[in-house]
C-alpha positions as a Python dict, from the first residue, in 0.01 Angstrom:
ca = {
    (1, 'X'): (0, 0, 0),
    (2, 'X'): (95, 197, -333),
    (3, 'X'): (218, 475, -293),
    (4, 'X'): (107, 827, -538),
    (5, 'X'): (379, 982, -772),
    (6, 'X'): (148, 1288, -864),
    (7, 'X'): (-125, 1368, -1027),
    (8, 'X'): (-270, 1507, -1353),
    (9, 'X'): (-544, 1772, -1421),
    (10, 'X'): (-740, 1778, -1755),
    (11, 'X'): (-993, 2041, -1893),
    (12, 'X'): (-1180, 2109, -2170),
    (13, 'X'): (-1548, 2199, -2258),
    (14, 'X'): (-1673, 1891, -2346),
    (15, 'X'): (-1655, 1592, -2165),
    (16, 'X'): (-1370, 1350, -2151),
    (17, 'X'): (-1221, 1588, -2472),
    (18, 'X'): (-998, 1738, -2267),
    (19, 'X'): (-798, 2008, -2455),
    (20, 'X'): (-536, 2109, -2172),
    (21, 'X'): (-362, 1948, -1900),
    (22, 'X'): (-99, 1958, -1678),
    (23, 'X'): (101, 1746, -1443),
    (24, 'X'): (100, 1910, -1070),
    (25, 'X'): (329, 1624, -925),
    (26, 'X'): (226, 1561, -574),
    (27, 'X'): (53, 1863, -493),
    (28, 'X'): (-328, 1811, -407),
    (29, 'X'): (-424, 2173, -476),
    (30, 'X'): (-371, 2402, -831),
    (31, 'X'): (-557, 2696, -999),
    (32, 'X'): (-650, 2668, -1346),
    (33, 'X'): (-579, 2979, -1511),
    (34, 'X'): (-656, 3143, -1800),
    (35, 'X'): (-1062, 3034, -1848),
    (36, 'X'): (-1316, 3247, -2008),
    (37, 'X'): (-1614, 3362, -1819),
    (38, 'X'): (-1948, 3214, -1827),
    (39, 'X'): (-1841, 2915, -2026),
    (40, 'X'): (-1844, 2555, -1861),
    (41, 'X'): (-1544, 2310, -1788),
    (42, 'X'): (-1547, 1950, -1753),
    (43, 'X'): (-1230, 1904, -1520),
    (44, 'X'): (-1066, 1513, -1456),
    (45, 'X'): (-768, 1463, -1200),
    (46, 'X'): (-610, 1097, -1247),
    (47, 'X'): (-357, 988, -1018),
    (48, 'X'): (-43, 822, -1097),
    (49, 'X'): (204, 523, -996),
    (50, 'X'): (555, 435, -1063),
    (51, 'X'): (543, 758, -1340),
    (52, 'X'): (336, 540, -1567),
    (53, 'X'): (45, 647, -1759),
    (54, 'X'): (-169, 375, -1512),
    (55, 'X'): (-407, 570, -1324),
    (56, 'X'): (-636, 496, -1080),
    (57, 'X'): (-856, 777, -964),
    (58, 'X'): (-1075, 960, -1248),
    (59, 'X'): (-1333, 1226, -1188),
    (60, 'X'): (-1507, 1427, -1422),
    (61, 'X'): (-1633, 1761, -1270),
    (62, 'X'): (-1874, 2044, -1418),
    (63, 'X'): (-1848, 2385, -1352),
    (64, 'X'): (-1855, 2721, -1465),
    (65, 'X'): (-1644, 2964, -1468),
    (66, 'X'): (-1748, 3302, -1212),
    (67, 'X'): (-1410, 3468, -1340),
    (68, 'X'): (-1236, 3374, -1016),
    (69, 'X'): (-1332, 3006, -954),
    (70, 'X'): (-1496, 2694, -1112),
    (71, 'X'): (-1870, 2728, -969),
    (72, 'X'): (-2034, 2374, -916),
    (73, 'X'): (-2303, 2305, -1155),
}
């Protein structure tokens, strides 16, 4: 059984052109700040193993911003 080292989260407003992204290590939960209202986000978490760029899990996600959370689509 593999075990996770962490995970990634990448946005942007097109999809899989992700302009931002961040590393969250292990945690399975994070808030995306700073998005403008109205517009919509494509959002991808990948998963990683052994710290290597090999990832396993891929999503792609789209939502709109409400000014306090990403609305599903």
């Amino acid at each position: 059984m593999r075990v996770s080292d962490g995970y990634k989260v990448y946005w942007g407003t097109e999809l899989r052109n992700y302009t931002n992204s961040v590393d969250v290590g292990k945690t399975t939960s994070y808030t995306i700040t700073g998005l403008t209202n109205g517009i919509s986000y494509y959002i991808a978490v990948k998963e990683y193993v052994d710290l290597r760029e090999t990832y396993y899990y891929h999503t792609d996600h789209l939502g709109r911003n409400s000014g306090d959370s990403i609305l599903n689509s």
